[in-house]
Each structure stands twice: as structure tokens, then as C-alpha cells.
Phi, psi and omega in degrees: 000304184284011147284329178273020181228334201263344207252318175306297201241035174012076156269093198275354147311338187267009185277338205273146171296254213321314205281287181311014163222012129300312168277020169269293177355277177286344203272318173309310178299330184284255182006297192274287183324295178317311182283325181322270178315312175286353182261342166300307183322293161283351200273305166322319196267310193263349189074031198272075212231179174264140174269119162252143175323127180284010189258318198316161157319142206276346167302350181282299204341314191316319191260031179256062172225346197290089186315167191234200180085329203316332183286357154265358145306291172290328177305325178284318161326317161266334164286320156331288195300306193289347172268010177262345209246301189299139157259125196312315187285359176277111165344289179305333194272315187310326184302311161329271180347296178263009145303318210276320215264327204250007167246000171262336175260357150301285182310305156335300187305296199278004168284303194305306188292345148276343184265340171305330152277335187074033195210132188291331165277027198214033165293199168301137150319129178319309156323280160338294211284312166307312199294322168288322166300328193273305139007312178264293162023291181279342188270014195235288158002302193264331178306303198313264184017305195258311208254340168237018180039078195272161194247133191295329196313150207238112180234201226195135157319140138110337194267100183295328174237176199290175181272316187220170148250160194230014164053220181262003173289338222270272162034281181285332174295288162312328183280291199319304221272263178350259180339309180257012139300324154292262202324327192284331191287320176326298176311334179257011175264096195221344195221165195276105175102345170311227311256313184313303186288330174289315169323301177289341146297318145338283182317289165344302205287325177288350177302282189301329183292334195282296155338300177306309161327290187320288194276108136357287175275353156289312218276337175281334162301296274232328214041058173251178186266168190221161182198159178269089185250358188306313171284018170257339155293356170276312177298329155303298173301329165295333167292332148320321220262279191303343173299304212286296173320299208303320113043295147342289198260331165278350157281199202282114359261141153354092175259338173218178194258181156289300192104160158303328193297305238247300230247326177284315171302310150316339182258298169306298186299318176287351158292330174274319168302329178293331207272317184273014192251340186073033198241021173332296191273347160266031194251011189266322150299286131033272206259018194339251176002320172290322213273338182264336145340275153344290189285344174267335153324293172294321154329287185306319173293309184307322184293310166311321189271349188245002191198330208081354184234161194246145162283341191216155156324303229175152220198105019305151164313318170294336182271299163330311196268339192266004155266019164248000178074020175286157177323180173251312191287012173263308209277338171310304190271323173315303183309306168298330191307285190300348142351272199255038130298282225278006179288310180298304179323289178326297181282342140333305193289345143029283192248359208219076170220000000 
């Protein structure tokens, strides 16, 4: 709306990317503050609460009265701020768009099955849930493809031209990055607010490289590859905005979770954002916390099934320190810090090409 109104009445402030994901920003954090405490409400009044898992720590017990869902609330909430904001005809921002929609009714579907059971483990089958992640996947894939002719080439930090063209491989590649990117946030949203705060570091860091990506005369002082994606940093920022809100209610302690609608979704756009940034491989920095999450999970299966022995107390890694007994607001604010260090580092390399 406000590009159509800048295109209307010839404002030419409402033209600018920056202005319109500043008011992407807010209208989302307004959006998600407003909406939030009446969906605690209701969610309360229906018992729409977290099934907490019977392995967890006994310290969980305390929140399984903690409504869940919440990820549908900043999501909707940022698809708002970003259709008041966005210019329609850009591809990529249609593209953002229908990551954030078809990975939240994946996530919905296994939020509903569970608090409908009352049982934590009793969402979509694991199968069912991959089968839909890969599904939307290729189908976010095949839009760039088809509808933004995209470009394949694959490229590597510290590197001035791409490494390769990756062809019709460039696919499996993007279904990869999207898919265990969904997954890795599913895992680290385990403590009140761990997931949240790396995300929106994340995001940050993907506003400006996307920007960059975007500007012609940045990205070329930067010698980064440029697409026009740049109106795909409003949509980041409205996920910011609503992060930022949800954030409010979700720290420590908890009044309500994200939920799978919030943590697979959230996992997905930043894989799409890694993908339409040329940043596959700095999203392994990027999202370090997901990432290291991830690898203590696979560790542990692995170590079991191949030795009987476990590697961590307990797996996810945040789940490892609260059975040695550190605080949850310890392991919490540590796990951002080392965030937004390594976000920074990640907007360093930048300049180091």
C-alpha cells in the first residue's frame, strides 16, 4: 500500500526500501503487542497450552499450563505489515511471502495435533512433516526458477566471483538449506526465548546483506552479486518487528511459546533469505546457534547407535547444561551473545573479499 500510494500521489519518500522497513518494523511490533495478550487469552480460556515432552527436565513441568501457538500471531502479523508495505510486482518479496504462509500451516497442522491430544509427541508424524517441508520446499524452489528465472551460481565467502554454476543441482541444494533450516530453529526453540533473539539477529544480518544484494552501487564497492531483492528486506524487518513484540511475552518466564507455526517458519524464510542473498554458506555462521543445536542432536544419535554412549547429559545442547544446573536465564542470554558475535563476524566477511 504505501509503494502504491508513493507511485499515486508521487511521495517519493514512501519509494525508499529503508523507509518502508522501518514501518514494516513497527507496524508488525504494533500489530503482534496488540494481538498477542488477547490470543494468551483465549488460548488460556481453550486450554490451547504446551504438551510438555516426558524426557524434558523436570524443571519444564512448571510450564505445561504455558499457552503455545504464538507463531501464528507474529506471523500473521508480519504478512500484515509486509502487504501494507511491500511492492507487489517484485517477485522475491511474493516469494518471502509464501514461505512464511506454507511453512506456518505445516507447523499449525503439528501445534493443533498436539495440544488436541494433550501430548507432546503426538503432532504430525515425522515422516508426514518432512514429506510437507520437502513439498513446500521444492515449491518455493520452482517459483525462483520459473517465475524469477534465478540465478544458480553458488557462491563462498572471502571469494569476489561464484564457485561454481550448480544447475539443476541449485534445487536440492535450496530444498536443503530451507528444510534444515526449519528444523534447526524447531530444535533450539526448547528454553523461553532461546530461539527468538538468534532469530532476530539472523534477520538483521539478512536485512542488510539483502539490501546490499539489492543496491547496485553498494554491492558493487562490496563486489557482491546484486538481484533486484532488496524489497525483500521489508519482510525481514517486519519479522523483526513481530519477534521483537512476541519477545515481550515470551521471556523468561514464559507466558506463552512460539510453537512449530513460529519456530519451522522462522527456519524456513531464513533459509530463503540465505538462498536469495547468495549467502548458503554464511548462513552456517548466520545461524551458528541453530547450528550448533543441530550438531549436538546428531552427535548423540550418532554416538548412540554406534558406541551406546551419549555425548551430552541430554540433547538438544541447552537441555545438556540445564542437567549440570545452570540457570535457564544463563544459558539463555549466553546462547544470544554468542548469536550476535557471530552475526557480526558474518557482516564482517563482507568487506573481505
Amino acid at each position: 500500500m504505501l509503494y502504491w500510494l508513493h507511485e499515486l500521489l508521487h511521495i517519493n519518500i514512501l519509494g525508499y526500501i529503508t523507509i518502508r522497513a522501518g514501518v514494516s518494523f513497527f507496524l508488525a511490533l504494533i500489530f503482534t503487542l496488540f494481538l498477542l495478550p488477547k490470543f494468551i487469552q483465549w488460548a488460556q480460556k481453550t486450554s490451547s497450552v504446551q504438551p510438555i515432552n516426558t524426557w524434558a527436565p523436570d524443571r519444564h513441568k512448571g510450564k505445561a499450563k504455558t499457552p503455545t501457538m504464538g507463531g501464528i500471531v507474529f506471523i500473521g502479523a508480519t504478512i500484515l505489515a509486509s502487504l501494507l508495505t511491500i511492492k507487489f510486482t517484485n517477485v522475491y518479496a511474493i516469494g518471502a511471502l509464501l514461505t512464511l504462509v506454507l511453512f506456518a500451516l505445516i507447523g499449525f497442522q503439528d501445534d493443533y495435533a498436539k495440544i488436541k491430544k494433550n501430548e507432546n509427541l503426538a503432532g504430525l508424524k515425522a515422516r508426514t512433516k518432512l514429506i510437507l517441508q520437502i513439498v513446500s520446499a521444492i515449491a518455493i524452489s520452482c517459483f525462483l526458477c520459473v517465475f524469477a528465472d534465478f540465478n544458480t551460481d553458488l557462491y563462498v565467502p572471502f571469494l569476489k566471483t561464484p564457485l561454481l554454476d550448480m544447475g539443476a543441482f541449485a534445487i536440492v541444494l535450496w530444498c536443503l538449506v530451507i528444510i534444515s533450516t526449519s528444523n534447526a530453529v524447531n530444535l533450539t526453540d526448547g528454553l523461553d526465548g532461546l530461539a527468538t533473539v538468534p532469530s532476530i539477529a539472523a534477520l538483521a544480518s539478512f536485512s542488510i546483506i539483502i539490501y546490499i544484494t539489492g543496491n547496485v552501487t553498494i554491492g558493487s564497492y562490496l563486489l557482491m552479486p546484486n538481484f533486484d531483492v532488496g524489497e525483500v528486506s521489508i519482510v525481514a524487518t517486519a519479522l523483526m518487528g513481530a519477534l521483537t513484540g512476541f519477545l515481550w511475552h515470551n521471556c523468561h518466564p514464559a507466558e506463552v511459546f512460539m510453537g512449530d507455526s513460529g519456530s519451522l517458519t522462522i527456519g524456513a524464510f531464513l533459509g530463503y533469505l540465505a538462498i536469495i542473498s547468495k549467502s548458503e554458506i554464511l548462513l552456517l555462521l548466520i545461524g551458528s546457534i541453530f547450528v550448533i543445536e543441530t550438531l549436538s542432536v546428531i552427535l548423540q544419535v550418532g554416538s548412540f547407535k554406534l558406541r551406546k554412549k551419549r555425548v551430552f547429559l541430554m540433547a538438544p545442547i541447552h537441555h545438556h547444561f540445564e542437567m549440570k544446573n545452570w540457570a535457564e536465564n544463563k544459558i539463555i542470554v549466553r546462547f544470544w551473545i554468542i548469536s550476535i558475535l557471530s552475526n557480526l563476524i558474518a557482516l564482517i566477511t563482507l568487506k573481505i573479499r
